[in-house]
C-alpha positions as CSV (number, residue, x, y, z in Angstrom):
1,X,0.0,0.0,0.0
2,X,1.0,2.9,-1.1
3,X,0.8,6.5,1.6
4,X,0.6,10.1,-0.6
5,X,1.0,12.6,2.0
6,X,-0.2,16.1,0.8
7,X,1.8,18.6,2.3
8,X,-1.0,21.7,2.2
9,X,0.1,25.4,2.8
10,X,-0.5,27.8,5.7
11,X,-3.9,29.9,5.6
12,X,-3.3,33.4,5.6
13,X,-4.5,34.0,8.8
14,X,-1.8,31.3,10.1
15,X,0.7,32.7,8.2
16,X,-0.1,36.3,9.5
17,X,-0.5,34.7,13.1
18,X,3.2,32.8,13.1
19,X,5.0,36.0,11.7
20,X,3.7,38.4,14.7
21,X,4.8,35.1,16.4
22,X,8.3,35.2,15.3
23,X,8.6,39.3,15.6
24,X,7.3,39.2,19.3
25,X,10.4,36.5,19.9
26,X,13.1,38.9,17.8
27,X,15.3,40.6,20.8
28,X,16.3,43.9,19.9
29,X,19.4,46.0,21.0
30,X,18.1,49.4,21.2
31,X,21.0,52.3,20.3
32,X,22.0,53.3,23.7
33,X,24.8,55.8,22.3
34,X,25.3,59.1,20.4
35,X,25.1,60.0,17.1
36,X,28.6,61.4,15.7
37,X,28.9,63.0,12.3
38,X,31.6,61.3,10.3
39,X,33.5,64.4,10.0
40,X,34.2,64.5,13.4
41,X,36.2,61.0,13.5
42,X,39.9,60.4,12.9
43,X,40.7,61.2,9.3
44,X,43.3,58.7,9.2
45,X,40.9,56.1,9.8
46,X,39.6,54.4,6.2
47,X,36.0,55.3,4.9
48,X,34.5,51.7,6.4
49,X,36.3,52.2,9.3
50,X,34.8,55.2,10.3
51,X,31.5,54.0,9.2
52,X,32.1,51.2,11.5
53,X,33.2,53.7,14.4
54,X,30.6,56.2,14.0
55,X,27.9,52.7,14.0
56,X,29.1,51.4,17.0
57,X,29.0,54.6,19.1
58,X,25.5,55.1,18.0
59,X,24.7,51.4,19.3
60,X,26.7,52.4,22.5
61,X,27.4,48.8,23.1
62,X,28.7,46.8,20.2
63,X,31.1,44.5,18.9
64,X,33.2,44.7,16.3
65,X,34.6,41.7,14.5
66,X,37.1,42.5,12.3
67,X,39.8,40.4,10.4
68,X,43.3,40.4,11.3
69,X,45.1,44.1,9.6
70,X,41.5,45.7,8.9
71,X,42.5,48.5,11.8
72,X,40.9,47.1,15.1
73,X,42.9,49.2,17.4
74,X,42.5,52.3,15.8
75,X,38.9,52.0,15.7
76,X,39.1,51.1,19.5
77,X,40.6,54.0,20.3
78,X,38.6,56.5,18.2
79,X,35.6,55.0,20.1
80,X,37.3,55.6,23.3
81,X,38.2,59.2,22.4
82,X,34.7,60.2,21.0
83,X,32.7,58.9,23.9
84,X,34.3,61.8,25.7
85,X,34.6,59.6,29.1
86,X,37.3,58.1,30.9
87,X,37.8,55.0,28.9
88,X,39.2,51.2,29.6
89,X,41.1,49.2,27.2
90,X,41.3,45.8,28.4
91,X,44.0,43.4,26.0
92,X,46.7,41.0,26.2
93,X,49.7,42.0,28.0
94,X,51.5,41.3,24.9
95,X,49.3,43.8,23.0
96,X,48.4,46.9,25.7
97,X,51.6,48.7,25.1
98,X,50.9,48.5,21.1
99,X,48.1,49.6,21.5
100,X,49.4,52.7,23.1
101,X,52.0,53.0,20.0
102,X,49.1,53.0,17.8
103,X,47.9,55.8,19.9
104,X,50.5,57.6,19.2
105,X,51.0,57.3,15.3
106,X,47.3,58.5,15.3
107,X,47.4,61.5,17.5
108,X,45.5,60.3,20.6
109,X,47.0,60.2,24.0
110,X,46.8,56.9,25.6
111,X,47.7,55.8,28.9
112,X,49.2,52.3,30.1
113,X,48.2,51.5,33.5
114,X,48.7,48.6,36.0
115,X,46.5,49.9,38.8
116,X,43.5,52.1,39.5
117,X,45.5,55.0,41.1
118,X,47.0,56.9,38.1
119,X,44.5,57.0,35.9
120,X,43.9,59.5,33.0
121,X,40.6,61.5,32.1
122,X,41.1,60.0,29.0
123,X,42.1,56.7,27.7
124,X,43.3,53.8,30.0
125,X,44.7,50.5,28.9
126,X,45.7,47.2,30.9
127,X,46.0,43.7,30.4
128,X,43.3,41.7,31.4
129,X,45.6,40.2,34.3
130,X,45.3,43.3,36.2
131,X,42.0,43.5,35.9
132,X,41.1,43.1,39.9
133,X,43.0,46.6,40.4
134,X,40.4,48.5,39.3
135,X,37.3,49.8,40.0
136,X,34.9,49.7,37.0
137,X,32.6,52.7,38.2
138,X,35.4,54.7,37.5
139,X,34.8,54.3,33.6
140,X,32.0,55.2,31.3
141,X,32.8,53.0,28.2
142,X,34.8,50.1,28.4
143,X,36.6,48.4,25.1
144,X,37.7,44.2,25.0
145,X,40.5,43.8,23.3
146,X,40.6,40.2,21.9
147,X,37.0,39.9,23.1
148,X,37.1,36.1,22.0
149,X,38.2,35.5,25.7
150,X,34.6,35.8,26.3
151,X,34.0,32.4,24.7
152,X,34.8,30.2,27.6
153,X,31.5,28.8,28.9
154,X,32.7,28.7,32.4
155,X,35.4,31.0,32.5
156,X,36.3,33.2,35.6
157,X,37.1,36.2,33.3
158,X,34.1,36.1,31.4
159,X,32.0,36.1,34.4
160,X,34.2,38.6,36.0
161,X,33.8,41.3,32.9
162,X,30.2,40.5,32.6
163,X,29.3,41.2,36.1
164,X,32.0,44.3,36.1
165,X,31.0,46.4,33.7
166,X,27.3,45.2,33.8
167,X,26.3,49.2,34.4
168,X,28.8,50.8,32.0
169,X,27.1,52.8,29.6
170,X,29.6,52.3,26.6
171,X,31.1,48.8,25.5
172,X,32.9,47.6,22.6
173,X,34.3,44.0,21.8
174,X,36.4,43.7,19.6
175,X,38.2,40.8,17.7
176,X,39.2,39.5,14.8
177,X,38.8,35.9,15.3
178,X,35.3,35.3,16.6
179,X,33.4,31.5,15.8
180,X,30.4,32.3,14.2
181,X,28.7,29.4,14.3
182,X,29.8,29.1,18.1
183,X,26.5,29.9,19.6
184,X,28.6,29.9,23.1
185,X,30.6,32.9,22.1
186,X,28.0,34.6,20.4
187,X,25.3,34.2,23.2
188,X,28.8,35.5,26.3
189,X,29.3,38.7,23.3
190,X,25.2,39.4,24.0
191,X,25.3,39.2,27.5
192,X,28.3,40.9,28.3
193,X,27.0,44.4,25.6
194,X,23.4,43.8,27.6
195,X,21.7,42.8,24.7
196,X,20.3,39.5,26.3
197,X,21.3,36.7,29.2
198,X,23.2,33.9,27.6
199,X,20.5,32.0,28.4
């Protein structure tokens, strides 16, 4: 015996009702930020990459992952100088005093700390080893560095920044090697910006 299934199509009215279904389920990150008029960022950074910088300070809290020699740091720091608040750059020790080299070629002053108790107005940076020396209400935008080291599922740093900065009004992640398809680093990324629980 022989079974024809006949595979009918939603009525209109279902259709309707499971598309209000799936836009009541969509999370949405809400810009938190400040619109800044591409003139007014670093004319040494590259058209997209002040497109990039001007999109994430109007998100206020976004990541940005960028391929290896696309100009990571200099966005960084262009985010860090144009939300006009004392700033955190958190990176790999091997990579925090680049970072303020970069600084330099581009005109910003940029600070390499090991503690809380000579900070700048401006921008701070630190490895995230020192991390427990400072105070993150002292900051109003904070920037990762190699953000992937959020994609530890149980990882004492990952917690740590997440609960940290949980009430810092301006965060950027930034890497250039995220897994895309690792729903695990995607979902710590979210949590960490505010944009939903990893759960």
């Amino acid at each position: 015996m022989t079974l024809f299934l006949e595979c009918s199509q939603p009525l209109p009215q279902e259709r309707d009702s499971y598309q209000t279904f799936l836009q009541n389920k969509r999370a949405i990150a809400h810009p938190v930020g400040m619109e800044v008029p591409l003139t007014d960022i670093h004319p040494r950074l590259f058209p997209f990459q002040r497109v990039l910088v001007q999109w994430a300070l109007r998100k206020g809290r976004a990541a940005l992952f960028v391929d290896t020699g696309l100009g990571k740091t200099g966005m960084q720091l262009e985010f860090a100088r144009l939300t006009g608040t004392r700033s955190l750059i958190l990176a790999p020790l091997s990579v925090a005093r680049q970072t303020v080299s970069e600084a330099i070629k581009i005109g910003i002053d940029a600070h390499y700390t090991r503690s809380g108790t000579d900070l700048t107005d401006g921008i701070n940076i630190t490895n995230y080893e020192l991390l427990d020396h400072f105070n993150p209400a002292d900051f109003g935008a904070v920037i990762l560095d190699e953000s992937s080291i959020l994609k530890s599922l149980d990882g004492e740093t990952r917690n740590k920044l997440i609960a940290l900065f949980a009430q810092t009004p301006y965060r950027l992640c930034c890497t250039a090697t995220p897994a895309p398809n690792d729903i695990t680093e995607i979902a710590n990324h979210a949590e960490f910006l505010g944009v939903m629980s990893r759960a």
